[in-house]
C-alpha positions in Angstrom: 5.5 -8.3 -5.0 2.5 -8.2 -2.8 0.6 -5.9 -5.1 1.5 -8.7 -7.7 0.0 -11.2 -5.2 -2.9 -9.4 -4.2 -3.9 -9.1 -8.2 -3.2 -12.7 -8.1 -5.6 -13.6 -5.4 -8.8 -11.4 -7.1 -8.9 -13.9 -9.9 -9.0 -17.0 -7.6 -12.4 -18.7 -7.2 -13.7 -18.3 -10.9 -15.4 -22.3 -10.7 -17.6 -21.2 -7.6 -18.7 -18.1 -8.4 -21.4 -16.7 -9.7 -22.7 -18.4 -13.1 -21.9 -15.1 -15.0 -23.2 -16.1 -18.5 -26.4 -15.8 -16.9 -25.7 -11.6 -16.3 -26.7 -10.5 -20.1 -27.4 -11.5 -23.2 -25.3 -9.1 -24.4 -22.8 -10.3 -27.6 -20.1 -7.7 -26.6 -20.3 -9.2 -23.2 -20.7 -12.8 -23.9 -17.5 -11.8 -26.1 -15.8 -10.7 -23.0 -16.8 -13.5 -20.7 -15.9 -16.2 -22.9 -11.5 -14.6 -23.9 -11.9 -14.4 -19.7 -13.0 -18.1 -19.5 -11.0 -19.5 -22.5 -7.8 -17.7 -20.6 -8.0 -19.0 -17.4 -5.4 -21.3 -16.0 -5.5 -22.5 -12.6 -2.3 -23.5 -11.3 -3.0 -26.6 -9.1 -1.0 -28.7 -10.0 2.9 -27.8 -9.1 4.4 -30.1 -11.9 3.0 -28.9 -14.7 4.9 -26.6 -16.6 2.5 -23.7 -17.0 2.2 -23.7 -13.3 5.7 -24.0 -13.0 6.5 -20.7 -15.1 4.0 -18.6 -12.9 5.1 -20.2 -9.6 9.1 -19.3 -10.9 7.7 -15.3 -12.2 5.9 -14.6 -9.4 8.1 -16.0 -6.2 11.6 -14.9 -8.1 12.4 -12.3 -5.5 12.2 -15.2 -2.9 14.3 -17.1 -4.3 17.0 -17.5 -1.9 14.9 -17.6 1.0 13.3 -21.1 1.2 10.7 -20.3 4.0 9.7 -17.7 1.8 9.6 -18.9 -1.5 7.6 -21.9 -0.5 5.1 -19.4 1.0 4.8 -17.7 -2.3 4.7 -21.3 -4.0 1.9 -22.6 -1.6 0.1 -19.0 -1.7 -0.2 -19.5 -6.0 -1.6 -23.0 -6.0 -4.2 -22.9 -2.8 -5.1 -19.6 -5.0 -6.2 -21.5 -8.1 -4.7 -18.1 -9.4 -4.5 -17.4 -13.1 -0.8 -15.9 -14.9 -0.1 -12.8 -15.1 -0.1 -12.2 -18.5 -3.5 -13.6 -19.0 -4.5 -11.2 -16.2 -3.3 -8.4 -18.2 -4.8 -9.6 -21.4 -8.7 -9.4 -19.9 -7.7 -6.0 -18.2 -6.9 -5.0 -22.0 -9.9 -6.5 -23.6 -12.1 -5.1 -20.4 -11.6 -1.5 -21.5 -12.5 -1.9 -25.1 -15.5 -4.3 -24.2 -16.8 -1.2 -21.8 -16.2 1.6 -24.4 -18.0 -0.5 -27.1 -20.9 -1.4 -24.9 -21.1 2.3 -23.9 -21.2 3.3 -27.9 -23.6 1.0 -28.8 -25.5 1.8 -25.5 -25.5 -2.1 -24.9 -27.2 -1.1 -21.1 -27.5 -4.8 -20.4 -24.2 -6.0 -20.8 -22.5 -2.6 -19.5 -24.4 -3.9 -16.4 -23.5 -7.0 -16.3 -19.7 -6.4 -17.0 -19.8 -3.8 -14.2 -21.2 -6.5 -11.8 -18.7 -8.9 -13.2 -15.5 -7.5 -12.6 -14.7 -7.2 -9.2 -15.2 -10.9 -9.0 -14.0 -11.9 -11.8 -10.5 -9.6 -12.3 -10.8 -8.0 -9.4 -11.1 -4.4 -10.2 -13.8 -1.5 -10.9 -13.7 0.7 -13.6 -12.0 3.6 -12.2 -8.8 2.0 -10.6 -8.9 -0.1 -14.4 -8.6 3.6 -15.9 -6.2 4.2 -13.8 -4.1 1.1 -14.5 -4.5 1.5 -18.1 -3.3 5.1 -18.1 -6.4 6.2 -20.0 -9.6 7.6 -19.5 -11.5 5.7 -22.1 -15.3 6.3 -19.8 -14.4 10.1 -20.1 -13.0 9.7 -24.3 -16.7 8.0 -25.0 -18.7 11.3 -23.2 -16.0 13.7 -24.9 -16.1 12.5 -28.4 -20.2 12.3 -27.8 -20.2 8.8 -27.8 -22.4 8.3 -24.5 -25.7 8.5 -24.1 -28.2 9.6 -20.6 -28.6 6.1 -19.8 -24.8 4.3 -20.5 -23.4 7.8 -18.4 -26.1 7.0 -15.7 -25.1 3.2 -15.7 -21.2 4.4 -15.3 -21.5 6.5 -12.3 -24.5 4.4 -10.6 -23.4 1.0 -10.4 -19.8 1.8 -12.3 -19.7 4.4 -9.0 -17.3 6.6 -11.3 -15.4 9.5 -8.9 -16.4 12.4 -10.5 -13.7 14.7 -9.7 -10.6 15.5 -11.9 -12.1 13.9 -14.8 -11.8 16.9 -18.1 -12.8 16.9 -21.9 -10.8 19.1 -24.5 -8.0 21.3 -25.0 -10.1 24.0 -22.1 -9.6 21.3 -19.8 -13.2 21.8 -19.6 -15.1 19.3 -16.9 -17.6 17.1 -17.8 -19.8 19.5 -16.7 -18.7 22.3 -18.7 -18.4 20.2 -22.0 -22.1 19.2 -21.6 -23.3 22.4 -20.9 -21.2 23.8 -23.6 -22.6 20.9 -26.2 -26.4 21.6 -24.9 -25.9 25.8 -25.9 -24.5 25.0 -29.2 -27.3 22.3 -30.1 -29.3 25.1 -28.9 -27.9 27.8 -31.3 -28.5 25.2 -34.4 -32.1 24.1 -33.1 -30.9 20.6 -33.1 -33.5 19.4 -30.8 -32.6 15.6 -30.3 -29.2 16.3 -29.7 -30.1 19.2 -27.3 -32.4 16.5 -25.5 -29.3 14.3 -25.2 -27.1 16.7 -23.6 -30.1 18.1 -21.2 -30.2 14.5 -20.3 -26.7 14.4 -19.6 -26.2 17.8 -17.9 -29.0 16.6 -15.3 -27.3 13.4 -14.8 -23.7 14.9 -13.9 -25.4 17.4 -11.6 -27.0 14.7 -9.5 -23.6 12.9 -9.4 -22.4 16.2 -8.0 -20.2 17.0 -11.0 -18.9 20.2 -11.2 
C-alpha cells in the first residue's frame, strides 16, 4: 500500500510544473506528452465518481479502520494524484516512446523524455526497466538499433547502471557484443558500421562498462 501511495504522490503537481511541451519538438515525444496529458485525472473533488473509484481501490485495505481510511482518502485528493491504471498506461507507452526515439536516434526528444519523467511519472529509465520486466535500452544496442549518440544520451542524462546488463545467447556484456560487432565489421571491411561500433565501444568504456 505505501509503494501504491508513493507512485501515487510522483504524479501529483502536473498543473505547476514545468511547461514540458516546451522540452522538444520531437513528434514521438509530443506523442508521449500529449496520451500523458489527455490521461490525467486529478481527483479533487471527493464526489465525483472517478475520484470515488480511485479513493475506494487505493484505501481498500483501510477499510475498517476509519482514522486510517480517511488518511488515505485525504492523502489522494490533497495529491491531485492520477488512477492507477492511467499511471500504468504511460509507464507502458514510456518504454516504447524511448525505444522508438532511440531507433530513430530522435536525440532531442530522448532528452527531453529523460528530463520529463521523473516529474512527470516519477521514475527513471532504469527502475522503469525494471518495473516492466524488460530491458528494452539493452534490446535496442543488441539488435544494433542504437547509435554513439542515443547510447551516450542513455547513460549521460538516462544515468543507466552499467552492470548486469548482457546481449545474446553468450550472455555477452555490452562490452563484449560491441567489441565482438566492431571485429566482425572489421573482417567484412564495412567501414561505417565499424565506425559505429568504435563509437560505441569508446562510449561504454568511459561509462566503465565492462
Amino acid at each position: 500500500m505505501e509503494k501504491f501511495l508513493c507512485i501515487l504522490l510522483c504524479l501529483c503537481g502536473i498543473s505547476t510544473a514545468l511547461d514540458y511541451s516546451t522540452l522538444s519538438k520531437s513528434k514521438t515525444y509530443q506523442e508521449w506528452l500529449t496520451n500523458m496529458q489527455d490521461n490525467i485525472m486529478v481527483c479533487n473533488n471527493p464526489q465525483n465518481k472517478q475520484c470515488q473509484e480511485v479513493i475506494a481501490e487505493s484505501c481498500a485495505s483501510f477499510v475498517n479502520n476509519t482514522e486510517d481510511y480517511t488518511w488515505c482518502k485525504d492523502k489522494i485528493i490533497s495529491s491531485n494524484t492520477s488512477t492507477y491504471d492511467n499511471y500504468r498506461l504511460l509507464a507502458n507507452d514510456t518504454p516504447l516512446a524511448i525505444t522508438t526515439m532511440i531507433e530513430k536516434e530522435d536525440i532531442s526528444g530522448l532528452i527531453a523524455i529523460i528530463k520529463a519523467m521523473p516529474d512527470v511519472i516519477g521514475k527513471d529509465i532504469a527502475t522503469l526497466e525494471e518495473e516492466q520486466g524488460s530491458a528494452f535500452v539493452e534490446k535496442t544496442l543488441c539488435y544494433g538499433n542504437i547509435s554513439a549518440q542515443s547510447l551516450e544520451v542513455l547513460l549521460k542524462y538516462g544515468k543507466l547502471d552499467p552492470q548486469n546488463r548482457k546481449c545474446n545467447e553468450e550472455n555477452n556484456s555490452l562490452l563484449e557484443f560491441a567489441i565482438q560487432k566492431l571485429n566482425e565489421s572489421k573482417a567484412k571491411g564495412d567501414s561505417q558500421t565499424m565506425e559505429k561500433y568504435n563509437k560505441i565501444v569508446e562510449i561504454l568504456k568511459k561509462y566503465n562498462f565492462k
